[in-house]
C-alpha positions as CSV (number, residue, x, y, z in Angstrom):
1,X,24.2,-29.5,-31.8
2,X,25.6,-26.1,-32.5
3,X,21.4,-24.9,-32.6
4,X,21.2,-26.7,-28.9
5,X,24.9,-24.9,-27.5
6,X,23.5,-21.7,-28.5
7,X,19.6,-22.2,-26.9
8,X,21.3,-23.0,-23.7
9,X,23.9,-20.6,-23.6
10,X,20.9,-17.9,-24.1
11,X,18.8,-19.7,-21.2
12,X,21.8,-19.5,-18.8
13,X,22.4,-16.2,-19.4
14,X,18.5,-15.4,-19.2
15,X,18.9,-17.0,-15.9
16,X,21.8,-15.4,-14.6
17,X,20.3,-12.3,-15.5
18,X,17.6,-13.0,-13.5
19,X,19.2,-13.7,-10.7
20,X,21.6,-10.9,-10.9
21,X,18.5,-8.7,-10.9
22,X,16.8,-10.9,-7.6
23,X,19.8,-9.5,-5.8
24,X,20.1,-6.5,-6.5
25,X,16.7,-5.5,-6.0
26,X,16.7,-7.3,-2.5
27,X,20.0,-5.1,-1.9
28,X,18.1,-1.9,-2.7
29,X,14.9,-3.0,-0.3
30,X,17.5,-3.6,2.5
31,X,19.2,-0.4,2.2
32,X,15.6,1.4,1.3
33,X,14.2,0.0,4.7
34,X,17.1,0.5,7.0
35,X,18.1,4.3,5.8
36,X,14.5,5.7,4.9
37,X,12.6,3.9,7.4
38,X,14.4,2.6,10.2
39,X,16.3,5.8,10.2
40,X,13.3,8.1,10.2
41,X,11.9,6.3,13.5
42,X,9.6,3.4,12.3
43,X,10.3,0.5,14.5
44,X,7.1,-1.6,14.5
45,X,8.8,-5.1,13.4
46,X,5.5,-6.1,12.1
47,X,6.0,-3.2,9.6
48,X,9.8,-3.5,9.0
49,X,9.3,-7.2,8.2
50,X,6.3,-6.6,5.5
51,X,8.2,-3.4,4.0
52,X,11.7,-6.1,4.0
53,X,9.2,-8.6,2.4
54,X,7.2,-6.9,-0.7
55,X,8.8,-6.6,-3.4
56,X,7.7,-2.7,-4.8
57,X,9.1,-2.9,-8.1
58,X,7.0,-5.5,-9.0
59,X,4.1,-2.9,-8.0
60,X,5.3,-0.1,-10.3
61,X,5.6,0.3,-14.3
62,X,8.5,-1.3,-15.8
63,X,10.0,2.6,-16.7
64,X,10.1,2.8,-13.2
65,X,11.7,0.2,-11.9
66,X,15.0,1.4,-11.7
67,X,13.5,3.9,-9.1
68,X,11.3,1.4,-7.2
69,X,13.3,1.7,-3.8
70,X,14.0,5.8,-4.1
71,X,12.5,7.6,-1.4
72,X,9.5,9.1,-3.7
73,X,6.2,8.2,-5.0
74,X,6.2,6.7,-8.6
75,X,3.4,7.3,-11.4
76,X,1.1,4.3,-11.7
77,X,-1.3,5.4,-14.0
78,X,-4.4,7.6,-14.7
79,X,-3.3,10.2,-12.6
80,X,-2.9,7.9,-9.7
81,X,0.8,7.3,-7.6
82,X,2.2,4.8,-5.6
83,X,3.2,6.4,-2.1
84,X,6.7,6.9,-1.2
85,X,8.0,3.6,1.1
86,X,8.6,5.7,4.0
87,X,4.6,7.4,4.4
88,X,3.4,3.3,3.5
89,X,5.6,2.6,6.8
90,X,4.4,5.5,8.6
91,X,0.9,4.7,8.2
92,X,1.0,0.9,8.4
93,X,2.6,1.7,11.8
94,X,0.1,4.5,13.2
95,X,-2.8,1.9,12.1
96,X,-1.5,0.0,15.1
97,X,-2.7,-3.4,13.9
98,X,-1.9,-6.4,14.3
99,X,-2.4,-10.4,13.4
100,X,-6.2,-11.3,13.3
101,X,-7.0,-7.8,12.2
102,X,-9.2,-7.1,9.3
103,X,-8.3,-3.7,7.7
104,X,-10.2,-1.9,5.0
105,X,-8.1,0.1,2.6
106,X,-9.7,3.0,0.4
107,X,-7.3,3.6,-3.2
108,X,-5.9,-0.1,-4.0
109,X,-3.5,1.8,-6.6
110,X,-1.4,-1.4,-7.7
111,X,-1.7,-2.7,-4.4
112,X,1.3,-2.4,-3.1
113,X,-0.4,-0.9,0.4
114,X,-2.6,-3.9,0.8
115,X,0.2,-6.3,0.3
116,X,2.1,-4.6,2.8
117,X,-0.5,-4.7,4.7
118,X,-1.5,-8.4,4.0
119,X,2.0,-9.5,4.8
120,X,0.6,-9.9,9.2
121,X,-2.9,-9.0,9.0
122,X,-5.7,-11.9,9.1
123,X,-7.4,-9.6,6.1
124,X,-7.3,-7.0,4.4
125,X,-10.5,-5.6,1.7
126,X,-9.2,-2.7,-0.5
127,X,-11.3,-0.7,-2.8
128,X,-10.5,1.2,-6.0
129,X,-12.5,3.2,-8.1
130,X,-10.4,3.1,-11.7
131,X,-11.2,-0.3,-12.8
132,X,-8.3,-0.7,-15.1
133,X,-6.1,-0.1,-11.9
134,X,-8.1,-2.7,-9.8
135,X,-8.3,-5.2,-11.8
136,X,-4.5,-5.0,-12.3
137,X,-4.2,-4.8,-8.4
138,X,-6.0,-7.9,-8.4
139,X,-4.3,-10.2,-11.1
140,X,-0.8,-9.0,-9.6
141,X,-1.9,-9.5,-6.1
142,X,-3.4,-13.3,-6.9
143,X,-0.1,-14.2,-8.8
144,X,2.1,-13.2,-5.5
145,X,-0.2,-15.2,-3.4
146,X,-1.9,-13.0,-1.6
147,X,-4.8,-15.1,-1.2
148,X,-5.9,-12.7,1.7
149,X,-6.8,-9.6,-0.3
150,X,-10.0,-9.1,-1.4
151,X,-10.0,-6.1,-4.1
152,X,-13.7,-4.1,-5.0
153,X,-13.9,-1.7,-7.8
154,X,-16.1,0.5,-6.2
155,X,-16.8,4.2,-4.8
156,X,-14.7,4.2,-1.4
157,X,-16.0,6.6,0.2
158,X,-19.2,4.4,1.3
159,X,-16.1,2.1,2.6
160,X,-17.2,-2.1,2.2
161,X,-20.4,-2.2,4.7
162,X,-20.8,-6.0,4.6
163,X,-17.1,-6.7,6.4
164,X,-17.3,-3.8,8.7
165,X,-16.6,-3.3,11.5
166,X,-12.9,-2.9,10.7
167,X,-9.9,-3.3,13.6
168,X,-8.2,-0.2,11.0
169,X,-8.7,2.1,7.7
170,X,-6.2,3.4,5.5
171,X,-7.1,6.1,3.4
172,X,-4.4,6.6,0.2
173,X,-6.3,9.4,-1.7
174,X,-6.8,13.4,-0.1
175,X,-10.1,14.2,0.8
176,X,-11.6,17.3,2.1
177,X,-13.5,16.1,4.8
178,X,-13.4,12.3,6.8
179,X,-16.3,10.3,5.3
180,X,-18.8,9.1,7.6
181,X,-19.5,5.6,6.4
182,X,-16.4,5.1,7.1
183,X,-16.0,5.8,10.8
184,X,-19.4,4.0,11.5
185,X,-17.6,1.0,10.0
186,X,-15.0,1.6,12.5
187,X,-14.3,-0.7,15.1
188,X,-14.6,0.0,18.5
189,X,-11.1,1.0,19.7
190,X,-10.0,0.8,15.7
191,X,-8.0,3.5,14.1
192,X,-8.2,5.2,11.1
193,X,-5.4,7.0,8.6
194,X,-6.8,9.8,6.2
195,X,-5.0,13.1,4.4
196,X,-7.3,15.5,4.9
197,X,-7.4,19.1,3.2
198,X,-7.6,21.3,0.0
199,X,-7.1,18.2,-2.8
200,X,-4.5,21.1,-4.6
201,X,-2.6,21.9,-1.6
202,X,-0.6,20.1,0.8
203,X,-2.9,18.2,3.4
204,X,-3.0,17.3,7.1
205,X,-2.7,13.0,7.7
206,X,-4.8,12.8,10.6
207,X,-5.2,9.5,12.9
208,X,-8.8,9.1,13.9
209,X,-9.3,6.8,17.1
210,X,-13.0,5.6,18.0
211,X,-13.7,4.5,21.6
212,X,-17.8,3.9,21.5
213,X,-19.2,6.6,20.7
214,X,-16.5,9.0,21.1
215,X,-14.0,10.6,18.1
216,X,-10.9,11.4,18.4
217,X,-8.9,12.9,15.9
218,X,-5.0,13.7,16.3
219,X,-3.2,15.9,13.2
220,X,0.4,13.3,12.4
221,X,2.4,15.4,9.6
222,X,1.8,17.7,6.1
223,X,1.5,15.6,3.3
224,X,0.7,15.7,-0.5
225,X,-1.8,13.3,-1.8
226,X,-3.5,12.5,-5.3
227,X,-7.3,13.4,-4.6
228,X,-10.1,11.1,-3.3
229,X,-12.0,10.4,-6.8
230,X,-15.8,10.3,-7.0
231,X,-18.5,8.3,-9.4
């Protein structure tokens, strides 16, 4: 009996626990979105809703959990990062897509991008090119039920021809020039996100806009990516 008292005071507590950390973590994505997004000018509610929605700590190591909702991008792993919340929001605004869309994403990371993403879009393929990082994207991504994700491990820059066109791209990974597979598997009228510069310096994140067979290409802000990796 006393063997029993004990189990159960342990499973309430494990429970409690839990619950206590449910709350505080949906606390800290509030604040995160209404002071380091909201406040900085995102106001998509497509956006807002899927950065409100997705749990990020679940997307980074357990040492960093504690800073899953700071305003800064977190290690993941073999040299890779996962964005700071408010550039996710930035771009999944620019992209300018909506429900229906299919969206091709180049650097899954832990696939916290695409699950934004995935959150309002009809589809969303994502490619990454370190396969212990995709195939972790992929098991965490089908255990949150994000049956719309299709993950590659692959080299992104020939994008995922067999699904193109795409209504957007996001690039997550600094590359010195904008690959041209992927603005033939463009969309007419699509948009695409890419840092583009020196892979050692800060970079330019450029929105590309293709109407037929014209290019348009408008610089957004500095930022500092990891490079676009190579086979």
């Amino acid at each position: 009996m006393q063997k029993q008292l004990i189990l159960f005071f342990i499973l309430k507590v494990g429970i409690l626990s839990s619950l206590f950390c449910q709350v505080k973590y949906e606390q800290e994505r509030t604040n995160m979105v209404k002071s380091q997004i909201e406040a900085r000018g995102i106001n998509d509610e497509n956006t807002l809703n899927a950065m409100k929605a997705v749990e990020r700590h679940l997307f980074v190591p357990a040492t960093y959990k504690s800073n899953a909702y700071k305003d800064r991008p977190l290690p993941i792993g073999y040299g890779q990062t996962i964005s700071q919340p408010y550039i996710v929001a930035y771009m999944t605004e620019m992209l300018n897509v909506r429900e229906g869309d299919t969206i091709l994403e180049i650097g899954t990371g832990s696939g916290y991008q695409a699950a934004v993403l995935a959150e309002f879009v009809s589809q969303v393929y994502t490619i990454e090119i370190v396969d212990e990082l995709g195939l972790a994207a992929k098991e965490r991504l089908k255990s949150l039920k994000y049956n719309n994700v299709d993950i590659k491990i692959a080299d992104g820059y020939y994008g995922w021809d067999e699904h193109a066109p795409f209504d957007g791209i996001v690039v997550t990974a600094a590359s010195e020039y904008i690959p041209p597979p992927l603005i033939s598997q463009l969309k007419d009228g699509g948009r695409m996100i890419i840092p583009v510069g020196s892979l050692f310096n800060v970079q330019t994140l450029m929105l590309i806009t293709k109407t037929g067979d014209d290019i348009k290409t408008t610089n957004l802000m500095y930022v500092r990516f990891v490079p676009f990796t190579r086979k």
